[in-house]
C-alpha positions as CSV (number, residue, x, y, z in Angstrom):
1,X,-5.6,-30.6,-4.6
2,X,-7.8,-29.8,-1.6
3,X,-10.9,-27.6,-1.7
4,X,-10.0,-23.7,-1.7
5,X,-10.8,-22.6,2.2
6,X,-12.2,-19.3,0.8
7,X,-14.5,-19.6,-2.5
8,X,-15.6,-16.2,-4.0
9,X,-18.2,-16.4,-7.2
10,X,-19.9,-13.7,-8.5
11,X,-19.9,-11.4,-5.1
12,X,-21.7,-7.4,-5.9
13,X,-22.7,-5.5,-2.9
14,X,-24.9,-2.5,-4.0
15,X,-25.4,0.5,-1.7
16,X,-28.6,2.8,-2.0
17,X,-27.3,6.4,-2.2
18,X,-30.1,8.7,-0.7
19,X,-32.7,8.9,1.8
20,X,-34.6,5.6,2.4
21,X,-38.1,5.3,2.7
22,X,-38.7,4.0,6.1
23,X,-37.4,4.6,9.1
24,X,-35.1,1.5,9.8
25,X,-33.0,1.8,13.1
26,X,-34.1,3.8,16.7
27,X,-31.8,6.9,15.4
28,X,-34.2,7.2,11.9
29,X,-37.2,7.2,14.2
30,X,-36.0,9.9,17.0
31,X,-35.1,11.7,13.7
32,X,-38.2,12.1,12.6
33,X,-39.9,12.7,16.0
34,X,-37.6,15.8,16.5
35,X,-38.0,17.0,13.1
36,X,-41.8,16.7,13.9
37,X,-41.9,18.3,17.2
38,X,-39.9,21.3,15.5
39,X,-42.0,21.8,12.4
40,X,-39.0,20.6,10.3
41,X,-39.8,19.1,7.0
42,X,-37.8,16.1,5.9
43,X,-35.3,16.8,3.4
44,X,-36.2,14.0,0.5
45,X,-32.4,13.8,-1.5
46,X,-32.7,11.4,-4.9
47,X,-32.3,8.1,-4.5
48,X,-29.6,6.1,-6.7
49,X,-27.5,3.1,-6.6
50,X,-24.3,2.5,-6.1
51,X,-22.3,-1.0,-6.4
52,X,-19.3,-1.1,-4.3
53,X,-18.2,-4.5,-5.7
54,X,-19.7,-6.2,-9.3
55,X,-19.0,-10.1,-10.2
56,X,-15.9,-11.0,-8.1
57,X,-14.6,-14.5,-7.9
58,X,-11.5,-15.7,-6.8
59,X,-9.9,-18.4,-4.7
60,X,-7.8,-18.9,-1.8
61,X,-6.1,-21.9,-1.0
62,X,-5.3,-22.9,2.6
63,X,-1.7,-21.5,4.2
64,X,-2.1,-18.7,1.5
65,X,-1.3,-15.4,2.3
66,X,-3.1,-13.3,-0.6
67,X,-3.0,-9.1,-0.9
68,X,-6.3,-7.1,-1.3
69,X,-5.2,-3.7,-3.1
70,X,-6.3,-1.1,-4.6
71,X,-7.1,2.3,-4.2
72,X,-9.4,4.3,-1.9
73,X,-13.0,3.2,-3.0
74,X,-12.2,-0.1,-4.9
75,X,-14.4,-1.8,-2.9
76,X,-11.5,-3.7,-1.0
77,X,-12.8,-3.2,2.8
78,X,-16.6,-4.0,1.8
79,X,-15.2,-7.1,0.3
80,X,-13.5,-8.2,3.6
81,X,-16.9,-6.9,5.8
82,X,-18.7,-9.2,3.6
83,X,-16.3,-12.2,4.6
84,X,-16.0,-11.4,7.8
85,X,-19.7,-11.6,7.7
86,X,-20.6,-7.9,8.7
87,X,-22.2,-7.5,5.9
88,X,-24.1,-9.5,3.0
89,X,-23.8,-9.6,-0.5
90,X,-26.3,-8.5,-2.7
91,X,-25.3,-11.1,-5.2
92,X,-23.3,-14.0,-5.5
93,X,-21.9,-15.7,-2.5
94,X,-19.1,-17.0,-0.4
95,X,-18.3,-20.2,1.0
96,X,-16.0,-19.9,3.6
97,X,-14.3,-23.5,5.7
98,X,-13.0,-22.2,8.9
99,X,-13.1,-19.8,11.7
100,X,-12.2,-16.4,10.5
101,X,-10.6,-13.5,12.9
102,X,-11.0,-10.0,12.0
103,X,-9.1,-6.9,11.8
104,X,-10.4,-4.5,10.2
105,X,-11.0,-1.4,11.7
106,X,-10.6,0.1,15.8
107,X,-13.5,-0.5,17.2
108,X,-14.8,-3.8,15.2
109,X,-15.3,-7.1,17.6
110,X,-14.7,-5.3,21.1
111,X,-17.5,-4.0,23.2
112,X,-16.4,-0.6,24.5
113,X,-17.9,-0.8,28.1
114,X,-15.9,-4.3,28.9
115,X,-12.2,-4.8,30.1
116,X,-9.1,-5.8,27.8
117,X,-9.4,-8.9,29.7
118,X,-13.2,-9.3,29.3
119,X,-13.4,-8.4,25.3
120,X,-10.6,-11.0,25.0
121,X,-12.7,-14.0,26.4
122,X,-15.7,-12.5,24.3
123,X,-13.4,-12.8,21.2
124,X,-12.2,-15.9,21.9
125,X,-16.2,-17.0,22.6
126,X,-17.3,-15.6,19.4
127,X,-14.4,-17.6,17.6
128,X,-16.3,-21.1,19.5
129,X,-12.9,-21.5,21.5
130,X,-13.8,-22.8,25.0
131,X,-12.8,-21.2,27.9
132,X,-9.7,-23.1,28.7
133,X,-8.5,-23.0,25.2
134,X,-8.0,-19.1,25.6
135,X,-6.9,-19.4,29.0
136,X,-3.9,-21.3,27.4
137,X,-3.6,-18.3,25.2
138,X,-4.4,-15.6,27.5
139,X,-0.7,-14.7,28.8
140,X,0.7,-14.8,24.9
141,X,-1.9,-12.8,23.8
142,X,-1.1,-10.1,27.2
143,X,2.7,-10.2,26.5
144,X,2.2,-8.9,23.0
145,X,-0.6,-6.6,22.7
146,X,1.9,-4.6,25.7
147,X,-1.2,-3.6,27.5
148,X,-0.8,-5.6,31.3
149,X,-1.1,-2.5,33.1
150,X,-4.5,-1.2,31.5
151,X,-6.0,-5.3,31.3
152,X,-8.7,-4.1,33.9
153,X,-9.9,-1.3,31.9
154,X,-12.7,-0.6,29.7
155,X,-11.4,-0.5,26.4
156,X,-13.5,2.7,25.4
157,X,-10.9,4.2,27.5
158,X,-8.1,3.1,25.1
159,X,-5.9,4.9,22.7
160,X,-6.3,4.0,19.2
161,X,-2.9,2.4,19.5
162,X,-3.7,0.1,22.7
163,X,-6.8,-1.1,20.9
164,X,-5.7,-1.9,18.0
165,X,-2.5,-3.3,20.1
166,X,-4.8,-5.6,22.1
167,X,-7.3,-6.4,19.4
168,X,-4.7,-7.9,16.8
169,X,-2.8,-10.2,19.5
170,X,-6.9,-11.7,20.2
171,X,-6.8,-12.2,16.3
172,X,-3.5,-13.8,15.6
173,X,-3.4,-15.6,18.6
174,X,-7.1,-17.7,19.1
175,X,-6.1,-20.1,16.7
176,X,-8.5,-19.3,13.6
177,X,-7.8,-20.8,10.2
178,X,-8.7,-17.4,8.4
179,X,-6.9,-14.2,9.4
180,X,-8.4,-11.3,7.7
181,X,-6.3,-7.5,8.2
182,X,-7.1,-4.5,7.0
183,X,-5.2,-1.2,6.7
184,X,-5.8,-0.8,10.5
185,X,-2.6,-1.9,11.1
186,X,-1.1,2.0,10.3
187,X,-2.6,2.9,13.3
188,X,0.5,1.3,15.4
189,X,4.1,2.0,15.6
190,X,6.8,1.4,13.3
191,X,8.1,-1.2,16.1
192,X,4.6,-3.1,16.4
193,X,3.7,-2.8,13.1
194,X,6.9,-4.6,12.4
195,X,5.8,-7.5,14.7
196,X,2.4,-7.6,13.7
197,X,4.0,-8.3,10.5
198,X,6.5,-10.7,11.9
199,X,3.8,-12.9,13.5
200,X,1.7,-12.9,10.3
201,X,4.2,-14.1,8.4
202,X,4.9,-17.2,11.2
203,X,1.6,-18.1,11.4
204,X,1.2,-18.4,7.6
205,X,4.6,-20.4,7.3
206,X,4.2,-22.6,10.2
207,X,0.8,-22.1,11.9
208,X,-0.7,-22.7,8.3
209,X,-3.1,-20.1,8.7
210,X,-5.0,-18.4,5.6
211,X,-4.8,-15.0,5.3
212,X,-6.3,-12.1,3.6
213,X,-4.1,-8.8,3.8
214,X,-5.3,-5.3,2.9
215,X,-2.4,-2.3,2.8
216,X,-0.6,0.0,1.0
217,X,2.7,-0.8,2.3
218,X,4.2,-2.1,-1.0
219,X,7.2,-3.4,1.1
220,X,4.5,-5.3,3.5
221,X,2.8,-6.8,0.8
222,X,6.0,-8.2,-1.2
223,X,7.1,-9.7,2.1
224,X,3.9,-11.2,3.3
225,X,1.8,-12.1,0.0
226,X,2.5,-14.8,-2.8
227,X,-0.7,-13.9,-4.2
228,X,-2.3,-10.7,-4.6
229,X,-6.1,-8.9,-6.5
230,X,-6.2,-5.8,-7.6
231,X,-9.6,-4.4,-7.6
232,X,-10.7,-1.4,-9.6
233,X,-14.0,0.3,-9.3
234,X,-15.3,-2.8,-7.8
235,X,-14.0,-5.4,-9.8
236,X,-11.1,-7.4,-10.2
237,X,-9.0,-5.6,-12.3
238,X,-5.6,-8.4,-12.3
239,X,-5.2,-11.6,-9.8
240,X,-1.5,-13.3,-10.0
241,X,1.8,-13.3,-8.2
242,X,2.6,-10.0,-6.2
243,X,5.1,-8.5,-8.1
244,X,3.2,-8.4,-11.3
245,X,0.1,-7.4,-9.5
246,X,2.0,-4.6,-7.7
247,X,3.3,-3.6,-10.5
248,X,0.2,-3.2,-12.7
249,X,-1.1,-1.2,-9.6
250,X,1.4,0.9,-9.9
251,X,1.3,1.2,-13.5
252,X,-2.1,2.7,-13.5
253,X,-1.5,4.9,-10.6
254,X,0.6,7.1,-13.5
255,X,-0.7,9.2,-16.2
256,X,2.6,8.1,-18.4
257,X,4.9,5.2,-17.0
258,X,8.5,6.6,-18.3
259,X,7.9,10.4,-19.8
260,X,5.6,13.2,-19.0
261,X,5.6,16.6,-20.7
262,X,3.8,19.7,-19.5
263,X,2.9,23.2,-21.3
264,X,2.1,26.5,-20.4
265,X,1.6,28.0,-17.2
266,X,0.1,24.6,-15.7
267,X,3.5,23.9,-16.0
268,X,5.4,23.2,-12.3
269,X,7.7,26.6,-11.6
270,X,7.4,30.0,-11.7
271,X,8.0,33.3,-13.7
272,X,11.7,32.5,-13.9
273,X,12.0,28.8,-14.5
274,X,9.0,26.1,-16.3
275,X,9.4,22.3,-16.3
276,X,8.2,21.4,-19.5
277,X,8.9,17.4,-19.8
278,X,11.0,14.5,-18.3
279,X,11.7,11.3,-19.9
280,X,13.6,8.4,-19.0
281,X,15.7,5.8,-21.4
282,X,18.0,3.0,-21.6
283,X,21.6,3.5,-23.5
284,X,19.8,2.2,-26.8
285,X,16.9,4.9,-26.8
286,X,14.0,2.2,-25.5
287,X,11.4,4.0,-23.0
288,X,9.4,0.8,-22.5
289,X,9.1,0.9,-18.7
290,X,11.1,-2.3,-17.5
291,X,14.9,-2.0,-17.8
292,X,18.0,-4.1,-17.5
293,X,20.3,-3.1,-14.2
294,X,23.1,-4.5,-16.3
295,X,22.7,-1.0,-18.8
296,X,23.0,2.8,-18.2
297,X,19.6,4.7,-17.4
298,X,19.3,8.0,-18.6
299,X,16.6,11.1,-17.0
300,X,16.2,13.9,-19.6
301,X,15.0,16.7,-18.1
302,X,13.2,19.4,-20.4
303,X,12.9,23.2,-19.0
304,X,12.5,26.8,-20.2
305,X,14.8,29.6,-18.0
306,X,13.3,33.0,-18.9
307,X,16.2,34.7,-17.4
308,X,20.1,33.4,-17.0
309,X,20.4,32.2,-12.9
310,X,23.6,31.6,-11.9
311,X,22.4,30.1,-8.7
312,X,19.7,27.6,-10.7
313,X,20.2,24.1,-9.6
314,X,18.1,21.4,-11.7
315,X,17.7,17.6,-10.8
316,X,15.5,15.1,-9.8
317,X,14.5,13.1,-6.5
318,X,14.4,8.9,-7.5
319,X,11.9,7.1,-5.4
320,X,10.9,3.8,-4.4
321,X,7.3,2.6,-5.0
322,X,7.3,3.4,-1.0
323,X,8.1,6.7,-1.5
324,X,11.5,6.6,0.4
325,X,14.4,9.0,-1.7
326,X,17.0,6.0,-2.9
327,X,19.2,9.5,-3.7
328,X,18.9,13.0,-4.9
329,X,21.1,14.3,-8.1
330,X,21.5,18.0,-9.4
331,X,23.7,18.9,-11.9
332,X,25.7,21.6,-9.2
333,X,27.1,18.0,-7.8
334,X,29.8,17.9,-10.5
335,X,32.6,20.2,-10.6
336,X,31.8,23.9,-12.1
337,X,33.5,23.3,-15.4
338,X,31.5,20.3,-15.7
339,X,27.7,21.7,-15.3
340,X,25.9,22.0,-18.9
341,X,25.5,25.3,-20.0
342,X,22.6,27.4,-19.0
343,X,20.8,29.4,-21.9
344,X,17.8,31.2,-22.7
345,X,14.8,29.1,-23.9
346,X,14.0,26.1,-23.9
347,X,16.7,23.4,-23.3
348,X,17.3,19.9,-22.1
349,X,19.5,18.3,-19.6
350,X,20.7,14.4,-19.3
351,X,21.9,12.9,-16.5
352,X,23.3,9.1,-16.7
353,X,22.8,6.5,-13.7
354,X,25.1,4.1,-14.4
355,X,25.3,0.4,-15.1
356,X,25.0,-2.5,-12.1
357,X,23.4,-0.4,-9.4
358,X,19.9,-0.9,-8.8
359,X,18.1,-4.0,-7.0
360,X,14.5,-5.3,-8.5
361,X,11.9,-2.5,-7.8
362,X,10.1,0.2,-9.1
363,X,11.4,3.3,-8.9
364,X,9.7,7.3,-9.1
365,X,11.1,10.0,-10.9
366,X,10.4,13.3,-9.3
367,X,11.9,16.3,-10.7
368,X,13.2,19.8,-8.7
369,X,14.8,23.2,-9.1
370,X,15.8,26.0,-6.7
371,X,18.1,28.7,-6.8
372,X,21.4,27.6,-4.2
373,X,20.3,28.9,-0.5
374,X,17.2,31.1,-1.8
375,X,13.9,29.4,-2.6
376,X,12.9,26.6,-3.9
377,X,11.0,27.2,-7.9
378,X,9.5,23.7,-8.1
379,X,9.3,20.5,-6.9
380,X,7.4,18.5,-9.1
381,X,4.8,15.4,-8.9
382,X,6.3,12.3,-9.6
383,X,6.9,12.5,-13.7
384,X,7.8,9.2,-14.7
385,X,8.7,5.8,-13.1
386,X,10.2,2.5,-14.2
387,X,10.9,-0.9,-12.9
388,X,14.2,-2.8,-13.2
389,X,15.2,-6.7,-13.6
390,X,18.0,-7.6,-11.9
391,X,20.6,-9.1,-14.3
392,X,24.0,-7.3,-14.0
393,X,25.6,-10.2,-11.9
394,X,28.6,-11.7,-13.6
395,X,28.9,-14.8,-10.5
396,X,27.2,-18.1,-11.7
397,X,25.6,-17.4,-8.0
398,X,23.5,-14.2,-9.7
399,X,21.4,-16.4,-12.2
400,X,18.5,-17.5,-9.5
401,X,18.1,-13.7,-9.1
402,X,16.7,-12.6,-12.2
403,X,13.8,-11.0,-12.6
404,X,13.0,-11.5,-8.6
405,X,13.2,-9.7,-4.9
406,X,14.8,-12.4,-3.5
407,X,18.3,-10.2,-3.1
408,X,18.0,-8.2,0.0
409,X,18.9,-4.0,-0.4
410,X,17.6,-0.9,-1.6
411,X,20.5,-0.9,-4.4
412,X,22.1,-3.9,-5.2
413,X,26.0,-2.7,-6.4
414,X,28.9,-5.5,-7.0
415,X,31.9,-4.4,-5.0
416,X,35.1,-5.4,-5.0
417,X,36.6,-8.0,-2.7
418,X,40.1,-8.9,-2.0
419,X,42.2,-10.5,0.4
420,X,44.7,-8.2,3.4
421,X,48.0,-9.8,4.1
422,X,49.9,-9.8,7.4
């Protein structure tokens, strides 16, 4: 096997929280001249250290297309400043074959006062592409940024959108061996973000390009990444295939992963109606997080009425790890003589999702009352959540499927098919 194009060993970058002790750029100095000529006294704040990233190593092969997440503050955009070489590590280091284009937020790479044509010649420069090697490129890179008509304006007079139009066609486009995006992406369209994504995954499957991919589109990332490193606090908290990695991200985004209870008046609802716990369990009792699509899946929900509503309506939204509702469920969607009795006090509600529906995913559980066209009492945070493995297929065509994304569909349901005569 071949060298990795990107080797990470030991990498900390450690910040200095505070006010310095010298003056270090022209702002700091015209600072201090003002503050002089006013009579202002420097405010001194404590001084303390901060480290954004502590002893991360990983590799990346070439043609890989790896997933940086995390959540805010991990320490995932330093990381990429440092190998995009923006910024040095205080320890460790990074060795790096390749030319490496960077994403990473509007405004990085373009100088504001030049054209879209000019910054695109300057990007290609700074990549050590000649000048007829981006003139070959020039036109691709025009047609999909969508920006012809403004070409011959400064790009400080861009949208947010045109930039970061025009500055990820320069980085997919110039050829470079290491493609490095970060979140900046969100700042496009649905539409363009879809192509962005569309052209990354080309360029890794048949441009071989190497890239490094920073979002928190969950979707994105499963389509894109084979690999993917979660960092916590600075450190790499899990490095592996996406899925698992996704899922241990999501796993620690939860308090519980399949119950949570609540008490008191912290409780979501109000005078009338308090959630007090919901829990979520397979047909034989087990609350262990990962269930079988080929078995029932039941949501208790636990709440205290402190006065008889005729009107109350209890249930639950189910979300994917996106957030998008895969469907909504109340107990007023069953005829009258069907609902479960309301009472005083505490009681507890089931409702059963049947066998051989859902797809592979992760899925939210987020619980919600009202009283039927008045107001709505709660609408709780997410309470529990649970991935599935998809293994309800009864065709010999079902067994490459298990325990993967590769089926295509929010749900994944087995109808019936037959054959029309005449």
């Amino acid at each position: 096997m071949s060298d990795p194009i990107i080797k990470i060993s030991g990498v900390g970058k450690r910040f200095t929280l505070g006010e310095s002790a010298g003056h270090d750029t022209l702002r700091d100095h015209l600072a201090a001249g003002l503050r002089s000529l006013i009579g202002r006294k420097k405010v001194v704040h404590p001084v303390s250290e901060h480290w954004a990233l502590r002893d991360v190593s990983f590799d990346v092969n070439e043609g890989e297309v790896v997933g940086i997440i995390g959540h805010n503050g991990a320490g995932k955009s330093t990381l990429l400043k440092i190998l995009s070489q923006i910024s040095e590590p205080t320890e460790g280091e990074i060795r790096v074959r390749g030319r490496i284009a960077s994403l990473l937020e509007v405004g990085t790479g373009f100088h504001p006062e030049l054209s879209g044509r000019e910054n695109i010649y300057l990007n290609g420069a700074i990549l050590g592409m000649t000048h007829a090697e981006i003139r070959a490129k020039f036109d691709e890179i025009v047609a999909f940024s969508e920006v012809e008509k403004f070409l011959e304006t400064p790009v400080k007079r861009y949208s947010s959108g045109m930039y970061v139009r025009l500055a990820f066609a320069v980085a997919a486009h110039l050829d470079p061996e290491i493609l490095v995006v970060d979140e900046v992406l969100a700042v496009g369209d649905a539409a363009f973000q879809a192509k962005c994504l569309e052209k990354m995954g080309d360029a890794a499957r048949h441009g071989g390009r190497t890239i490094l991919f920073v979002s928190h589109n969950m979707q994105a990332l499963r389509a894109l990444c084979s690999r993917a490193v979660l960092l916590q606090q600075g450190r790499v908290a899990k490095i592996g295939d996406t899925a698992s990695v996704l899922n241990r991200y999501l796993a620690d985004a939860t308090d519980q992963q399949t119950s949570r209870s609540w008490s008191g008046d912290d409780s979501p609802g109000n005078h009338q109606v308090r959630l007090r716990s919901v829990h979520v369990a397979d047909e034989h009792g087990s609350a262990s997080g990962v269930f079988s699509t080929s078995q029932r899946i039941f949501v208790d929900i636990e709440f205290e009425c402190f006065e008889i509503l005729s009107t109350l309506t209890v249930g639950f939204d189910l979300k994917t790890s996106e957030g998008d509702v895969l469907f909504r469920s109340y107990q007023t969607d069953q005829r009258p003589a069907d609902h479960p009795p309301l009472k005083l006090g505490t009681q507890k509600w089931r409702c059963e999702i049947p066998a051989g529906l859902f797809n592979f995913g992760t899925y939210l559980v987020c619980p919600r009352a009202h009283l039927q066209g008045h107001y709505l009492i709660f609408e709780g945070p997410t309470a529990a959540r649970f991935d599935t493995v998809l293994d309800h297929g009864v065709s010999p065509f079902w067994h490459k499927l298990k325990n993967r994304s590769e089926r295509a569909g929010l749900i994944s349901p087995i109808l019936r098919w037959t054959q029309l005569h005449g």
